[in-house]
ROSE-4610 file (N, C-alpha, C; in Angstrom, 1 decimal, always signed):
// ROSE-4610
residu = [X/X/X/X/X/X/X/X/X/X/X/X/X/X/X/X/X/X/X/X/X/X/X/X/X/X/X/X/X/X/X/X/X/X/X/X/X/X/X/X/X/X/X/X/X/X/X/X/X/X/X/X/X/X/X/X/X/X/X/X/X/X/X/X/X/X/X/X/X/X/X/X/X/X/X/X/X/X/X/X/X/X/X/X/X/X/X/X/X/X/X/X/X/X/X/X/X/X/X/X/X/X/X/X/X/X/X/X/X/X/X/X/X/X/X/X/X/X/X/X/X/X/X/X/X/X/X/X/X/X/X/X/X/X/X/X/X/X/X/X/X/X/X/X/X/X/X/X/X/X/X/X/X/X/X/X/X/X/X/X/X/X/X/X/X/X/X/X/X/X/X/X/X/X/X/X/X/X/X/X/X/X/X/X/X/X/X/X/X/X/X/X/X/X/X/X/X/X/X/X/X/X/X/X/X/X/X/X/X/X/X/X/X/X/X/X/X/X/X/X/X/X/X/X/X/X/X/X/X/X/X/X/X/X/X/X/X/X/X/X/X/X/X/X/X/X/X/X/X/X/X/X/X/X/X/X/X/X/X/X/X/X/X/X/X/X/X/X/X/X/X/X/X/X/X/X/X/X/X/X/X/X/X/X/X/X/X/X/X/X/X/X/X/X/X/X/X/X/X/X/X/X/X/X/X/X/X/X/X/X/X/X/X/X/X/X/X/X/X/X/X/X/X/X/X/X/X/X/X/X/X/X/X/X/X/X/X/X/X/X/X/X/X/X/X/X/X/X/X/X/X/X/X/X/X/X/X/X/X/X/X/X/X/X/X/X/X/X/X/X/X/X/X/X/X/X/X/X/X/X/X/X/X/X/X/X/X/X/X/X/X/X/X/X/X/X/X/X/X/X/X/X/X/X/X/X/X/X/X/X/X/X/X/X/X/X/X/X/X/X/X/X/X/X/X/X/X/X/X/X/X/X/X/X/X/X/X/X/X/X/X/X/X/X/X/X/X/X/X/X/X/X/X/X/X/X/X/X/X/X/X/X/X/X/X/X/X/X/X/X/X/X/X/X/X/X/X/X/X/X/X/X/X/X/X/X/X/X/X/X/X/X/X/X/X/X/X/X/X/X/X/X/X/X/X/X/X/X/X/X/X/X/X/X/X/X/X/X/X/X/X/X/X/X/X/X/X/X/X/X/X/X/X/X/X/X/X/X/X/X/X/X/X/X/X/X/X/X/X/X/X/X/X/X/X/X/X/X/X/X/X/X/X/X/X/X/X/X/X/X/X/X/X/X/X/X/X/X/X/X/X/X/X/X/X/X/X/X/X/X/X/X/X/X/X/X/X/X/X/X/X/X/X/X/X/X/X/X/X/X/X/X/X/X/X/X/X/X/X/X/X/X/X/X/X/X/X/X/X/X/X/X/X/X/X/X/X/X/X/X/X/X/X/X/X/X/X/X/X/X/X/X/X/X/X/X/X/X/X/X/X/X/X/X/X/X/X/X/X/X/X/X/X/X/X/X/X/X/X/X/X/X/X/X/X/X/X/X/X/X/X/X/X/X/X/X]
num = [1/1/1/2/2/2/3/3/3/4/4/4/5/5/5/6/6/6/7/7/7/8/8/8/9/9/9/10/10/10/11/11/11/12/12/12/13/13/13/14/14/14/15/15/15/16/16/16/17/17/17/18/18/18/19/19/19/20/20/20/21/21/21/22/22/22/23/23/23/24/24/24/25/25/25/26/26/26/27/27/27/28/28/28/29/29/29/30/30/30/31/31/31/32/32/32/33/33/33/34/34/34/35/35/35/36/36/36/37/37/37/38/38/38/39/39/39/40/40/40/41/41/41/42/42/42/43/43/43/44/44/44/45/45/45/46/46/46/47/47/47/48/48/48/49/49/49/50/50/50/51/51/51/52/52/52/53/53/53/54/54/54/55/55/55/56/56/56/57/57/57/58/58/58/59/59/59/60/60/60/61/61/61/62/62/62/63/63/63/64/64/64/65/65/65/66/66/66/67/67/67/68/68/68/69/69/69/70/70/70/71/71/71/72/72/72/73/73/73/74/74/74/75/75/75/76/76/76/77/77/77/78/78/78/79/79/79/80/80/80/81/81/81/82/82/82/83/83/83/84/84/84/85/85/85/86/86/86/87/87/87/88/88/88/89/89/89/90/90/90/91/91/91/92/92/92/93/93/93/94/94/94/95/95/95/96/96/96/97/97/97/98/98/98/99/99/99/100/100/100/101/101/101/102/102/102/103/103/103/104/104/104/105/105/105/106/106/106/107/107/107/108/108/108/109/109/109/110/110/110/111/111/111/112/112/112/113/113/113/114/114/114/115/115/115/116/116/116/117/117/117/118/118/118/119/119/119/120/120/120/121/121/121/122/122/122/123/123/123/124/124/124/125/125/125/126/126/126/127/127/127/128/128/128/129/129/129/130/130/130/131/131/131/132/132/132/133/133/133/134/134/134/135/135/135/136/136/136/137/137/137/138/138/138/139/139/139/140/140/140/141/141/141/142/142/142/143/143/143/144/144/144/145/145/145/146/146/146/147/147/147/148/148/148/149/149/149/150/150/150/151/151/151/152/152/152/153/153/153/154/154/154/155/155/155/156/156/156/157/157/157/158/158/158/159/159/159/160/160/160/161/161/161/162/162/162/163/163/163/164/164/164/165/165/165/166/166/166/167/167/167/168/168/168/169/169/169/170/170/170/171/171/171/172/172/172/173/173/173/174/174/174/175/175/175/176/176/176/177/177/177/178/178/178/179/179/179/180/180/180/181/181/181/182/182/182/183/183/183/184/184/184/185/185/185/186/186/186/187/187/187/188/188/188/189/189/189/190/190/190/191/191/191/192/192/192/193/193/193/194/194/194/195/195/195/196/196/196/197/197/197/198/198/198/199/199/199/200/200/200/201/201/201/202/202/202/203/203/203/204/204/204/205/205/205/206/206/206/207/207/207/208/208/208/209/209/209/210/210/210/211/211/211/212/212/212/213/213/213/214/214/214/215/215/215/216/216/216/217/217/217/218/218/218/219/219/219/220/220/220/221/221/221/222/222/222/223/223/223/224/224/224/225/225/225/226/226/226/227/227/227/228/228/228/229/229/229/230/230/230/231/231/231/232/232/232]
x = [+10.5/+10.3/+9.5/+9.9/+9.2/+9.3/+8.3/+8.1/+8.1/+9.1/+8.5/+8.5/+7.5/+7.4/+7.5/+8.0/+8.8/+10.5/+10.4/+12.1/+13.1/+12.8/+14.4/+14.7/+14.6/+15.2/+14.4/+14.7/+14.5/+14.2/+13.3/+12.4/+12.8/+11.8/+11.9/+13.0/+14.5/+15.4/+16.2/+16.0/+16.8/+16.0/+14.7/+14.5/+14.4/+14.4/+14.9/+16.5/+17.4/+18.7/+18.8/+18.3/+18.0/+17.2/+16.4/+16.0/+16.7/+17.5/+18.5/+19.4/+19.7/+21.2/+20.8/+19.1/+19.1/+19.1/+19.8/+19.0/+17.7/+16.9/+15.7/+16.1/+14.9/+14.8/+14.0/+14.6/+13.6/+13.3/+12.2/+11.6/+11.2/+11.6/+11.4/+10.3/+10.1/+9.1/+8.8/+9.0/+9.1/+8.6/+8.8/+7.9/+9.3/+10.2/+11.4/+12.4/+12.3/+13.7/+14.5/+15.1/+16.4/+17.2/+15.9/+15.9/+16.4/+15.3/+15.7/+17.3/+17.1/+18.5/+20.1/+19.9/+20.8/+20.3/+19.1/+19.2/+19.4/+19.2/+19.8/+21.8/+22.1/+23.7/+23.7/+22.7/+23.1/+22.3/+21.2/+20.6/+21.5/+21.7/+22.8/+24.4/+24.5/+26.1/+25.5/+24.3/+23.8/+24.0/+24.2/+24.0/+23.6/+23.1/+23.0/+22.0/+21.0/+19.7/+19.6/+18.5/+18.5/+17.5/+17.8/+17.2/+16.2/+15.2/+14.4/+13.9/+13.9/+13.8/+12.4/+11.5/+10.1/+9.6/+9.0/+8.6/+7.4/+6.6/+5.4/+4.4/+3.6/+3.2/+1.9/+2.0/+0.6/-0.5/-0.5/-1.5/-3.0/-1.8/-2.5/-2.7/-3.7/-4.0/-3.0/-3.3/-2.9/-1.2/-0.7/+0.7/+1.1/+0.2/+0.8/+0.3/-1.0/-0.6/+0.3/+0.7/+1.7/+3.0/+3.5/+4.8/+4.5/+3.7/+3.4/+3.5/+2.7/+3.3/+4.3/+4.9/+6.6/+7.6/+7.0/+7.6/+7.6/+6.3/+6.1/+6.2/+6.7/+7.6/+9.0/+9.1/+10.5/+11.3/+10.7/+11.3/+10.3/+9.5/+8.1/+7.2/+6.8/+6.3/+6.2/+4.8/+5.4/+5.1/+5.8/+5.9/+5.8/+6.1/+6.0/+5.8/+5.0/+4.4/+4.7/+5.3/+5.8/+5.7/+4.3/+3.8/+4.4/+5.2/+6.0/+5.8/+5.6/+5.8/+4.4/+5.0/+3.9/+4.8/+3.8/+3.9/+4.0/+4.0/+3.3/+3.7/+2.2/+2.0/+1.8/+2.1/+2.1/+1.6/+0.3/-0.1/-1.5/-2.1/-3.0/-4.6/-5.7/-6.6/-7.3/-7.3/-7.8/-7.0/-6.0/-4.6/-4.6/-4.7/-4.6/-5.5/-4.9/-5.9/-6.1/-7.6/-8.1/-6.5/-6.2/-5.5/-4.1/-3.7/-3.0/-3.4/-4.6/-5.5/-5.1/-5.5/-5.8/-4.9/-3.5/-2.3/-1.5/-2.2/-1.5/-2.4/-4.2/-4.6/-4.4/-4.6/-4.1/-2.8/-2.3/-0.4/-0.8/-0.8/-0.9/-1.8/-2.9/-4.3/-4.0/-5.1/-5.7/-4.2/-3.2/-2.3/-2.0/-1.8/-1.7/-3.0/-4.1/-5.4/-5.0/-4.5/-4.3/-2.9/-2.2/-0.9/-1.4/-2.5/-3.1/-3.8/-5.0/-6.1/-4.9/-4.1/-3.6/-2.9/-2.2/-1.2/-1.8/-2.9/-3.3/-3.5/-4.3/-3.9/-3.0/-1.6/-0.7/-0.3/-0.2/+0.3/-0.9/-1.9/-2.4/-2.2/-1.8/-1.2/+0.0/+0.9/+2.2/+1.0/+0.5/-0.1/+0.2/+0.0/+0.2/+1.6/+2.0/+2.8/+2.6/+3.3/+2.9/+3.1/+2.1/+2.0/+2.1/+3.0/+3.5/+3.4/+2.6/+2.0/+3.0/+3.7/+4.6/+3.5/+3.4/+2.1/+3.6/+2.6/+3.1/+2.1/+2.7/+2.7/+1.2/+1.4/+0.9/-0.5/-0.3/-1.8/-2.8/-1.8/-2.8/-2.7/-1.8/-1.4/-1.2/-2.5/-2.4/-2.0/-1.3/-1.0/-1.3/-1.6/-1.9/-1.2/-1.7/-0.9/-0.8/-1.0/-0.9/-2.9/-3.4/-4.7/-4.6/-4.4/-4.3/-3.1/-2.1/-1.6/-1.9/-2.1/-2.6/-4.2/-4.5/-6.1/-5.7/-4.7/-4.2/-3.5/-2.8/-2.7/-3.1/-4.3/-5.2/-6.2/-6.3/-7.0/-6.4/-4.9/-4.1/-4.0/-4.2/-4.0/-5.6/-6.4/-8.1/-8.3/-7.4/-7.5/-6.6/-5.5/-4.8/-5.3/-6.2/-6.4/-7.8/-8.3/-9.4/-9.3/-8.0/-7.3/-7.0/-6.0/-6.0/-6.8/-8.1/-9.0/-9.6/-9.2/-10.0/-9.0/-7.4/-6.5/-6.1/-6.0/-5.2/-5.6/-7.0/-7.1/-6.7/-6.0/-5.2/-3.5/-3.4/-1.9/-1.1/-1.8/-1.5/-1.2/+0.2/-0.1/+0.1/-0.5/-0.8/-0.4/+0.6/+1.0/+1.2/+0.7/+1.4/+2.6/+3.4/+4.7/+4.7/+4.4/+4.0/+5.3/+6.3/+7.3/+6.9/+7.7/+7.8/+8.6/+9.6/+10.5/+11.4/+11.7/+13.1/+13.8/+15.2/+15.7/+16.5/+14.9/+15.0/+15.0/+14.8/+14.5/+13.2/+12.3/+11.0/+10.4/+9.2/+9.1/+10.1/+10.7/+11.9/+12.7/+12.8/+13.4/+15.0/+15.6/+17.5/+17.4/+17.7/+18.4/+19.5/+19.8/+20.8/+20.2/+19.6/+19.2/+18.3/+18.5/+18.4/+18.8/+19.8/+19.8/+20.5/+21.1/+21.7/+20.6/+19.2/+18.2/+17.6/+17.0/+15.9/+16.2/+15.2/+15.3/+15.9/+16.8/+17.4/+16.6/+16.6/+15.5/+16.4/+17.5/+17.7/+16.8/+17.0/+15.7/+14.4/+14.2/+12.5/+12.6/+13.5/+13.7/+14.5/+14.6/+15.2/+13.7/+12.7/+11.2/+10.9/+11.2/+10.2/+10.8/+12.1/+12.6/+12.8/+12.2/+12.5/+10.6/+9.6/+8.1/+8.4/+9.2/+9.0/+9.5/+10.1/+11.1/+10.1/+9.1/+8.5/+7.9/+7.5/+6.8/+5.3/+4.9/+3.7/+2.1/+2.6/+1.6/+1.1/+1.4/+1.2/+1.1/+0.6/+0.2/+1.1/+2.2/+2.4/+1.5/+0.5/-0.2/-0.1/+0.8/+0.8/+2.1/+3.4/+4.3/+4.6/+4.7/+5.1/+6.9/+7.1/+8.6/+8.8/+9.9/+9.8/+11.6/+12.0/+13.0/+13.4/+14.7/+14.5/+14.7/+15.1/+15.4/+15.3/+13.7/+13.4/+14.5/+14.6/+14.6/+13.9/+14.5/+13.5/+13.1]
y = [-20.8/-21.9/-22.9/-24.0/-25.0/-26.7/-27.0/-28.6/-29.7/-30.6/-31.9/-32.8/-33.3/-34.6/-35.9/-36.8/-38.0/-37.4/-36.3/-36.0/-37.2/-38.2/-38.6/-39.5/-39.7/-41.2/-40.4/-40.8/-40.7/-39.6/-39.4/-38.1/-37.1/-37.3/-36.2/-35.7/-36.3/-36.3/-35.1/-35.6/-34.6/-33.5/-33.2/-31.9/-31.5/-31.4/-31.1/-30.5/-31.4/-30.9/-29.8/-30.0/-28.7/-27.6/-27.6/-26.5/-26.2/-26.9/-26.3/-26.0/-26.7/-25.6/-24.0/-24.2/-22.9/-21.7/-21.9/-20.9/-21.1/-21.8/-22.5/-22.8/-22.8/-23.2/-24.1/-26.0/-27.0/-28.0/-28.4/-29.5/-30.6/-32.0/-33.1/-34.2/-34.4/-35.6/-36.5/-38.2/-39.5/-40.1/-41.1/-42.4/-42.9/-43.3/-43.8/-42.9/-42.8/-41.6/-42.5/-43.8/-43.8/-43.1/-43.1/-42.6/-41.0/-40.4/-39.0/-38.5/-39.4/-39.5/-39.0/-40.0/-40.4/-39.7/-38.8/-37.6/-36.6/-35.9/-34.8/-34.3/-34.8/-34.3/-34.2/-35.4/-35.0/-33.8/-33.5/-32.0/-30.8/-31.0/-30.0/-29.8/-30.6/-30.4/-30.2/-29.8/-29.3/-27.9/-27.1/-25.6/-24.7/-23.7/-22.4/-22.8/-23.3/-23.5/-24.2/-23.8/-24.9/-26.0/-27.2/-28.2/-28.6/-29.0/-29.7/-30.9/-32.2/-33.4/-34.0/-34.5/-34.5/-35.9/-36.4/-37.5/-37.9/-38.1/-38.5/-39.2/-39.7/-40.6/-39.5/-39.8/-39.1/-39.3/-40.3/-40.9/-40.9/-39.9/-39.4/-38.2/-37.2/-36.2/-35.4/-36.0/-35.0/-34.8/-36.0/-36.1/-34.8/-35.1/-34.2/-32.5/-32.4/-30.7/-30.9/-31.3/-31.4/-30.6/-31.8/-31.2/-30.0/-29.9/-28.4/-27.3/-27.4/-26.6/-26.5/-27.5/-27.6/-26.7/-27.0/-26.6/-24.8/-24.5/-22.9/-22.2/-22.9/-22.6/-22.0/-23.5/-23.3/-22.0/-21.9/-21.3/-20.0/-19.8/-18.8/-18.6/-19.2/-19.8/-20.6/-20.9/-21.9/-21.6/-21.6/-20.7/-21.5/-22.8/-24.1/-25.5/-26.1/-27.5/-28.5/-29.4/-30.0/-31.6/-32.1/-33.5/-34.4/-35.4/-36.1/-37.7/-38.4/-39.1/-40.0/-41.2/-42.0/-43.7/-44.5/-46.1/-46.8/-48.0/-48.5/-49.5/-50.5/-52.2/-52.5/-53.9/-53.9/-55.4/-55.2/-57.1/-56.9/-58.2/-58.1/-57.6/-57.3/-56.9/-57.9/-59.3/-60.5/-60.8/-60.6/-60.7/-59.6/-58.5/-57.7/-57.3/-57.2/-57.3/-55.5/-56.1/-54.4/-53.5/-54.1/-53.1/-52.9/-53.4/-53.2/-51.7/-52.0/-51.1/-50.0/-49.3/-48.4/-47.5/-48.9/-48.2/-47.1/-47.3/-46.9/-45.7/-46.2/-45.1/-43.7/-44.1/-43.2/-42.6/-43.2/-42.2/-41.6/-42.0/-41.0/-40.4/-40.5/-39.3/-38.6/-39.3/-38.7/-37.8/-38.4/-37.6/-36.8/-36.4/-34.8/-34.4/-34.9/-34.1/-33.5/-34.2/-34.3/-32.7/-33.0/-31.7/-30.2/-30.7/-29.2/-28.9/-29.8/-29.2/-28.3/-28.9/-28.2/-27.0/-27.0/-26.1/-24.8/-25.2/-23.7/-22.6/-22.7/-21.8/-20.5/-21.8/-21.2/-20.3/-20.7/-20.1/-18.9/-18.9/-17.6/-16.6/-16.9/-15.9/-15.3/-16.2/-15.5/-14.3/-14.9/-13.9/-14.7/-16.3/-16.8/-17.7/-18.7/-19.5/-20.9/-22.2/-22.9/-24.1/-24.5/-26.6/-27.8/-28.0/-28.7/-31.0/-31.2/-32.2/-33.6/-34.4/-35.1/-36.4/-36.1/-37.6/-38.5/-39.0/-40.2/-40.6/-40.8/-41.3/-42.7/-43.1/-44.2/-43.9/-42.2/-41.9/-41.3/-41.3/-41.5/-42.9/-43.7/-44.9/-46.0/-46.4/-47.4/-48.8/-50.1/-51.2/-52.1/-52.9/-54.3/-54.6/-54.9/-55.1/-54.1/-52.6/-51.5/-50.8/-51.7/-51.0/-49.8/-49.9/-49.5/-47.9/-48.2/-46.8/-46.2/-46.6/-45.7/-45.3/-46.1/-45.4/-44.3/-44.1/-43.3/-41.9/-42.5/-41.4/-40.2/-41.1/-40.3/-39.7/-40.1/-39.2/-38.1/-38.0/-37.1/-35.8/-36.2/-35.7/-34.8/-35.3/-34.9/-33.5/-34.3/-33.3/-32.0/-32.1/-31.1/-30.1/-30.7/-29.5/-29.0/-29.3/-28.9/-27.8/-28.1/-27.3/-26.0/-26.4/-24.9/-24.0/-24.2/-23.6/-23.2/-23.7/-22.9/-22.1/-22.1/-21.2/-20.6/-20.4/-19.5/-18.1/-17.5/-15.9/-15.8/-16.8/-16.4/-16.3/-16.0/-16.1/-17.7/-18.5/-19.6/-20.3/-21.0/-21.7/-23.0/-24.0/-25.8/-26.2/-27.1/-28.0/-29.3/-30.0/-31.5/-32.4/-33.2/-33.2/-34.9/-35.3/-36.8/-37.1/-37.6/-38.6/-40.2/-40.7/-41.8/-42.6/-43.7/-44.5/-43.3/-43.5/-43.0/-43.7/-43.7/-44.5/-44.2/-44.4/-44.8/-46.8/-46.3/-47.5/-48.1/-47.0/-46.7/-48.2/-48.7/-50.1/-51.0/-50.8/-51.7/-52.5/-51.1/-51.3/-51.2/-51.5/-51.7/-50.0/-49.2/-47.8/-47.6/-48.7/-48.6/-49.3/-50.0/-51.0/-49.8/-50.2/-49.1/-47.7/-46.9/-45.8/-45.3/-45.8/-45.7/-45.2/-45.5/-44.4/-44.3/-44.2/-44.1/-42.6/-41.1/-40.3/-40.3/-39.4/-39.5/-38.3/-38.8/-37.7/-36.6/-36.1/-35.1/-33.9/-34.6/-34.0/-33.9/-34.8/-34.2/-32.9/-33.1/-31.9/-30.9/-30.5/-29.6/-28.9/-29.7/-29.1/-28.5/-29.0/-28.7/-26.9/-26.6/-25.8/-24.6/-24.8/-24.4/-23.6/-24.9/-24.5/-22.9/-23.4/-21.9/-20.8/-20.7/-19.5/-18.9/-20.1/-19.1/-18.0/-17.2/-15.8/-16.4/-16.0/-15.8/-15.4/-15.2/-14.7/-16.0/-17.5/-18.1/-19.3/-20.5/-21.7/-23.0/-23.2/-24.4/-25.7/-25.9/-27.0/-28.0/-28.9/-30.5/-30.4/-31.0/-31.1/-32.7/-33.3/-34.9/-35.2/-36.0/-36.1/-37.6/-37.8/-39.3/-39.2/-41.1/-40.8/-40.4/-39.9/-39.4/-41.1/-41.7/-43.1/-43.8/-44.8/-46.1/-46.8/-47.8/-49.0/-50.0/-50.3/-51.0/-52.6]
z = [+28.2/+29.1/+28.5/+28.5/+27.6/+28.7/+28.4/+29.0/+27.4/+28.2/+26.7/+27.5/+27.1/+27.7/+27.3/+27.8/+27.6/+27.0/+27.6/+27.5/+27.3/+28.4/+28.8/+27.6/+26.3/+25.8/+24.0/+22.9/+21.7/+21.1/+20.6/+19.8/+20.8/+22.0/+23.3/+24.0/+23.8/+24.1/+23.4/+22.0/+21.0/+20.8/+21.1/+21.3/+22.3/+23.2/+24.8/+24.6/+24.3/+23.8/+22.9/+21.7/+20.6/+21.2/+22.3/+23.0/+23.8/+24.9/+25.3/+24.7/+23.6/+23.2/+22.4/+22.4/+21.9/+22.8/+24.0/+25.6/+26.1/+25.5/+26.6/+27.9/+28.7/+30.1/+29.9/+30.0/+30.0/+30.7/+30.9/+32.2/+30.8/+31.3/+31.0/+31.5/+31.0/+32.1/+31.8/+32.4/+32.2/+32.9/+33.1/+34.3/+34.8/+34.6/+34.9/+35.4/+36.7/+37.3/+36.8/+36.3/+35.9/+34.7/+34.0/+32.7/+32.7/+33.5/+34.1/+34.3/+35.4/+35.9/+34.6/+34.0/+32.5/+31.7/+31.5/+30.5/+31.0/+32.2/+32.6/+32.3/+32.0/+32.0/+30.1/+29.7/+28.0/+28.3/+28.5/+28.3/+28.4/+29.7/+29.5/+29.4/+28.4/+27.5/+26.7/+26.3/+25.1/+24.6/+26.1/+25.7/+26.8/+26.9/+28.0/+28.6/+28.4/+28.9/+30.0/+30.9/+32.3/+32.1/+33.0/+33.0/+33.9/+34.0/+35.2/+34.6/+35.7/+35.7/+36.5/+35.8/+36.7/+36.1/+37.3/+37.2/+37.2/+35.7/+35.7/+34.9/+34.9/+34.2/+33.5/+31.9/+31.3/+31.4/+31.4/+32.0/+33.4/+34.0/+35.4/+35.7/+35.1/+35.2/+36.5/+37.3/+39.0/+38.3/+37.9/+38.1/+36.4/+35.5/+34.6/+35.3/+36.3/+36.7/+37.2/+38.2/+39.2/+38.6/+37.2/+36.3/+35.9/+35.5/+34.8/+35.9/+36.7/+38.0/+38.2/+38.5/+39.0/+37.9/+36.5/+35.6/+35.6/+36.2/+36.2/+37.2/+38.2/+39.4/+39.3/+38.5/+38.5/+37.6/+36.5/+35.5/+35.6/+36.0/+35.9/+34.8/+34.7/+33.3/+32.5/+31.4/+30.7/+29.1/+28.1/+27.1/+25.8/+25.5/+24.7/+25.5/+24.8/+25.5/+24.2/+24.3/+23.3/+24.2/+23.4/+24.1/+22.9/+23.4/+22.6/+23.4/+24.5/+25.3/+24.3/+24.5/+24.0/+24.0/+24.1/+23.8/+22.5/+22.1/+21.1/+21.3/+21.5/+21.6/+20.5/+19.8/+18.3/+18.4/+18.1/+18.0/+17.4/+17.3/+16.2/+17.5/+16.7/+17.6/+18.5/+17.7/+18.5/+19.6/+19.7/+20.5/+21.8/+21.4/+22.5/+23.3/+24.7/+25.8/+26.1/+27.0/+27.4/+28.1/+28.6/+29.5/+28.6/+27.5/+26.5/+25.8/+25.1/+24.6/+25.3/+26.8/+27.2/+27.5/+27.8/+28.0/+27.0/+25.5/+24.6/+24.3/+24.3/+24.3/+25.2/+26.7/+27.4/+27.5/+27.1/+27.0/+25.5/+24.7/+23.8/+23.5/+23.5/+23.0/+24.6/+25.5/+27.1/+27.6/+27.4/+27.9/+27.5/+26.4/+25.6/+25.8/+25.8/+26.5/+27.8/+28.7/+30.2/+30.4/+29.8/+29.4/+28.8/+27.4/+26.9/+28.1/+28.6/+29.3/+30.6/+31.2/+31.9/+31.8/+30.6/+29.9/+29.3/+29.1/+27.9/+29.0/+30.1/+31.1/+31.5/+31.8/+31.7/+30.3/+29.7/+27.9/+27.9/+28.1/+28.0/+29.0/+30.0/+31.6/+30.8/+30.0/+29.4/+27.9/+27.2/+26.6/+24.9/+24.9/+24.1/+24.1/+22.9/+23.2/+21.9/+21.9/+20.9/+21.9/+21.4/+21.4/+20.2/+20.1/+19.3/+19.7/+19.2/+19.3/+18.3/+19.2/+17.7/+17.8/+16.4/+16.3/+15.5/+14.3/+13.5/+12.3/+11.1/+10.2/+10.0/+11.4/+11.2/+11.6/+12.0/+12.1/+11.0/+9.8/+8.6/+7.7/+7.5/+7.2/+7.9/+8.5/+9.3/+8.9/+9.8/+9.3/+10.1/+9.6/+10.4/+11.5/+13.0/+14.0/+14.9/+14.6/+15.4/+15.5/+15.7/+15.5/+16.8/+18.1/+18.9/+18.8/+18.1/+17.8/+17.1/+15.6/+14.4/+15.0/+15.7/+16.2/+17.1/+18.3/+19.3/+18.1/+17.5/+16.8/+15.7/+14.9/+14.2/+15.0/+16.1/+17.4/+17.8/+17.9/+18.1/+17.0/+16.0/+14.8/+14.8/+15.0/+15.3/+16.3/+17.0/+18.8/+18.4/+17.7/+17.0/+16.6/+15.4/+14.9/+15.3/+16.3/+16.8/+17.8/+18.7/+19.2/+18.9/+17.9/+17.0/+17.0/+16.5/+16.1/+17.4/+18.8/+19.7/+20.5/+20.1/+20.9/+20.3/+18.8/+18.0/+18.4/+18.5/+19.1/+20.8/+20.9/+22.4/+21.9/+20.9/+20.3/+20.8/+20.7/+20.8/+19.6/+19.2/+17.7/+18.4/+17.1/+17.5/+16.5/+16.6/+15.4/+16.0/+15.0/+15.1/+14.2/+14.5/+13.4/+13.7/+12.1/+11.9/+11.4/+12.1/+11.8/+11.1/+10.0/+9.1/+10.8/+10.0/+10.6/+11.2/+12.8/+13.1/+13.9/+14.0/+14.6/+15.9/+16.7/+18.7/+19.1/+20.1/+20.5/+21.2/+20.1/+20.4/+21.0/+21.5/+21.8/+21.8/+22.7/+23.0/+21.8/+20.7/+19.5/+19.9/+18.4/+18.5/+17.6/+18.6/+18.3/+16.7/+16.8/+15.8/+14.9/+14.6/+13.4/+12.7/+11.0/+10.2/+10.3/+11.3/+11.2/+10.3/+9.4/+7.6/+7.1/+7.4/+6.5/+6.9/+8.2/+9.0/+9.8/+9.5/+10.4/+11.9/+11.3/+13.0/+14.0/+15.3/+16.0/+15.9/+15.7/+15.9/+14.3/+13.4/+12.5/+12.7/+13.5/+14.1/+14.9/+15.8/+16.8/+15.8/+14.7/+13.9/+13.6/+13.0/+12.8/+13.6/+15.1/+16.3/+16.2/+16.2/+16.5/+14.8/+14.0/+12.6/+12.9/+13.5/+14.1/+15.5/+16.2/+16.8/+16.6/+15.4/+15.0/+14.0/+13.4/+12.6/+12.5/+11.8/+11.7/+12.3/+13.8/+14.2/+13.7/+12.0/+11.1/+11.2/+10.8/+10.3/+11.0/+10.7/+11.9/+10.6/+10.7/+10.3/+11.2/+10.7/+11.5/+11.7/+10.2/+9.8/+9.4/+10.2/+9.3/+9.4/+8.4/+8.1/+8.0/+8.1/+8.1/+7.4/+6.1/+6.0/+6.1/+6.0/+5.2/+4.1/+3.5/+2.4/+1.2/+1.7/+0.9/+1.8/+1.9/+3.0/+2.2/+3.1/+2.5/+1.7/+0.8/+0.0/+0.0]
């Protein structure tokens, strides 16, 4: 039984599908029922696995127990937490306003705060389980213009492995998986422009799912992902 969140659209999408086609039972979760809507049927032409569709924003504590509930209703449990949902505003720091700022901080750091703090709970009732955190690249290689994400996301990267270190003797493993360029339509990007060499998400969701197969001995904690040939 697994939840990802920001299911319906890119990154979250193709591992949602790669977990269902592996026999998972998976719950999605977005802010846009349209979006919902339109990933539920790719989910499942994926494979054996069931789907749930939940609507919520990370950002809002109540609304992420809520999913998580729903999620462990539904299925009876929750067994992988795979926080994937996240923003990115891209402008310079003179330029961007508070409520810019917060939006990006709060969906990506506070909200995987807001999903673990609720989730670890659950994962230890089952008797252990893994959280898999998809950061970014740009949370060790920051660039001008994204101060607000590469700051969201080296926070992510922080909160990770700090995590670890406080759930691993509950058989809990934590990884985080820092993607290069991939080609979504992440901030209201063109899906298709550069996907000639730009990671396709279905490779990120290859990691996510290569991370739960592995031997329990072991915590793959940091996995990076680039293209294999940027553009030059």
């Amino acid at each position: 039984m697994a939840l990802v969140t920001g299911g319906s659209r890119g990154i979250g999408l193709a591992i949602a599908r790669a977990l269902v086609a592996d026999g998972v039972q998976v719950a999605i979760t977005g802010r846009s029922a349209a979006h919902l809507s339109a990933a539920r049927p790719k989910i499942e032409a994926a494979g054996p696995g069931a789907v749930e569709t939940l609507q919520a924003d990370m950002r809002r504590y109540d609304q992420v127990t809520a999913a998580i509930d729903a999620t462990v209703a539904r299925f009876g449990g929750l067994d992988v937490l795979v926080n994937n949902a996240g923003v990115g505003i891209f402008t310079d720091v003179a330029t961007m306003t508070p409520d810019q700022w917060a939006e990006v901080l709060d969906t990506n750091l506070t909200g995987v705060f807001n999903a673990c703090q609720a989730g670890v709970p659950h994962l230890r009732r089952r008797g252990g389980g893994y959280i898999i955190n998809i950061s970014s690249l740009a949370g060790k290689n920051p660039f001008k213009g994204a101060a607000a994400y590469c700051a969201s996301k080296a926070g992510l990267n922080a909160f990770s492995e700090v995590l670890m270190q406080e759930v691993r003797y509950d058989n809990i493993r934590v990884s985080y998986v820092m993607p290069g360029s991939v080609s979504t339509g992440f901030s209201n990007g063109d899906e298709t422009k550069g996907a000639d060499w730009k990671t396709s998400p279905d490779d990120v969701a290859g990691v996510v799912l290569d991370l739960l197969r592995s031997d329990p001995r072991s915590i793959h904690s940091r996995v990076e992902i680039r293209p294999a040939q940027p553009k030059k």
